[in-house]
C-alpha positions as CSV (number, residue, x, y, z in Angstrom):
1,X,5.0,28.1,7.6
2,X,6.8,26.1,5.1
3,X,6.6,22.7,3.7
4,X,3.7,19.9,3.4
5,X,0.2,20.3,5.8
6,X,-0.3,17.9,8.2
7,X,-2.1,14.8,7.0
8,X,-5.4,14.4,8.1
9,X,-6.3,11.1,7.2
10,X,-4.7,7.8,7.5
11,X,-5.5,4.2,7.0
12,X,-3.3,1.7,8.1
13,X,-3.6,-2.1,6.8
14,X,-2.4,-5.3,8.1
15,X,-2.2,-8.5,5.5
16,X,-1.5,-11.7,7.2
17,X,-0.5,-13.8,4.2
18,X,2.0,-16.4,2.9
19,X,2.9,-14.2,0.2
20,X,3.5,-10.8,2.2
21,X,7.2,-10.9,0.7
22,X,6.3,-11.2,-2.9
23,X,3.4,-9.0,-2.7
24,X,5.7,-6.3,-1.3
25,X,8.6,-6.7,-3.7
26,X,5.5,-6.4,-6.4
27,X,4.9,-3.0,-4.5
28,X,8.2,-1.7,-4.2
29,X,8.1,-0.2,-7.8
30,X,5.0,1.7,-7.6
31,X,6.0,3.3,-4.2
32,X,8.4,6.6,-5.3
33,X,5.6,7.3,-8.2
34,X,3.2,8.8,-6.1
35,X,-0.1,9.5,-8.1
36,X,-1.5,11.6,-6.0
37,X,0.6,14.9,-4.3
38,X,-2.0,14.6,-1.4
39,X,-1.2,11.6,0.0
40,X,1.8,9.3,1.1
41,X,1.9,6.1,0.6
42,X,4.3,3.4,2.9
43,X,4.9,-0.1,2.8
44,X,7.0,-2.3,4.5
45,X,6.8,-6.3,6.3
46,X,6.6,-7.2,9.4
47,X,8.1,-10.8,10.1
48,X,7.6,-12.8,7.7
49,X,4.1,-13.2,6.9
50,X,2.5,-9.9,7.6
51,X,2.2,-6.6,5.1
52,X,1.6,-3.4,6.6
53,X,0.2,-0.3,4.0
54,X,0.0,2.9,5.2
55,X,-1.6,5.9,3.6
56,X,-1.9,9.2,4.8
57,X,-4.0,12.2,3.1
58,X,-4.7,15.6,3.3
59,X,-8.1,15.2,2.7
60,X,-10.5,12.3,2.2
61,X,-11.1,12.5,-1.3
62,X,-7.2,11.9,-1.9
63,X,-7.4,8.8,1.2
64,X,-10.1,7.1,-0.9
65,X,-8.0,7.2,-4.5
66,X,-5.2,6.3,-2.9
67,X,-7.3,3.2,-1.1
68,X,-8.5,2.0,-4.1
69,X,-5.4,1.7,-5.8
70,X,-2.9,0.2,-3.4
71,X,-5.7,-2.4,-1.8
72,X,-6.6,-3.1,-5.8
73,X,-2.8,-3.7,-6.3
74,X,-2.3,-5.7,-2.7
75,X,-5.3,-8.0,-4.2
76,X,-4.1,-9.1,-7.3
77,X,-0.5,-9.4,-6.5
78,X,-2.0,-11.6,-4.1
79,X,-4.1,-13.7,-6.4
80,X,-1.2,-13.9,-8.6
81,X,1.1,-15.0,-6.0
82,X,-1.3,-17.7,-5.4
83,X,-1.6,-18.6,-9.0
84,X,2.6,-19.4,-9.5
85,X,2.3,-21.3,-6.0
86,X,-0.6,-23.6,-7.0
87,X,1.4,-24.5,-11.1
């Protein structure tokens, strides 16, 4: 049988927030340099207030790396977001 396993794993993460747009143009470059070959990162908008992440994984070792990195990257695009709003 040929190509990738199923995933096993997924999270899927909704962010209501008035930055959803900048956070996921501040995304967008980290998307096509997967760290990790065992998982598959997604991002994308829905309207124009909510970002939705999606990661699936072969395993849950390779869900919980990927977590921490795009939900670290989600906050502090936030918080700079927030930063350039409030100067």
């Amino acid at each position: 049988m040929g190509g990738y396993p199923l995933a096993l794993h997924e999270a899927v993460f909704r962010f209501k927030s008035d930055h959803a747009k900048k956070i996921f143009d501040a995304l967008q470059p980290e998307m096509p340099d997967e760290v990790n070959p065992r998982s598959t990162t997604r991002c994308s908008l829905e309207g124009e207030d909510t970002l939705v992440l999606a990661i699936e994984a072969q395993d849950t070792a390779s869900l919980r790396a990927a977590l921490n990195m795009y939900l670290r990257l989600v906050n502090v695009a936030d918080e700079v977001a927030s930063l350039v709003d409030t100067t």
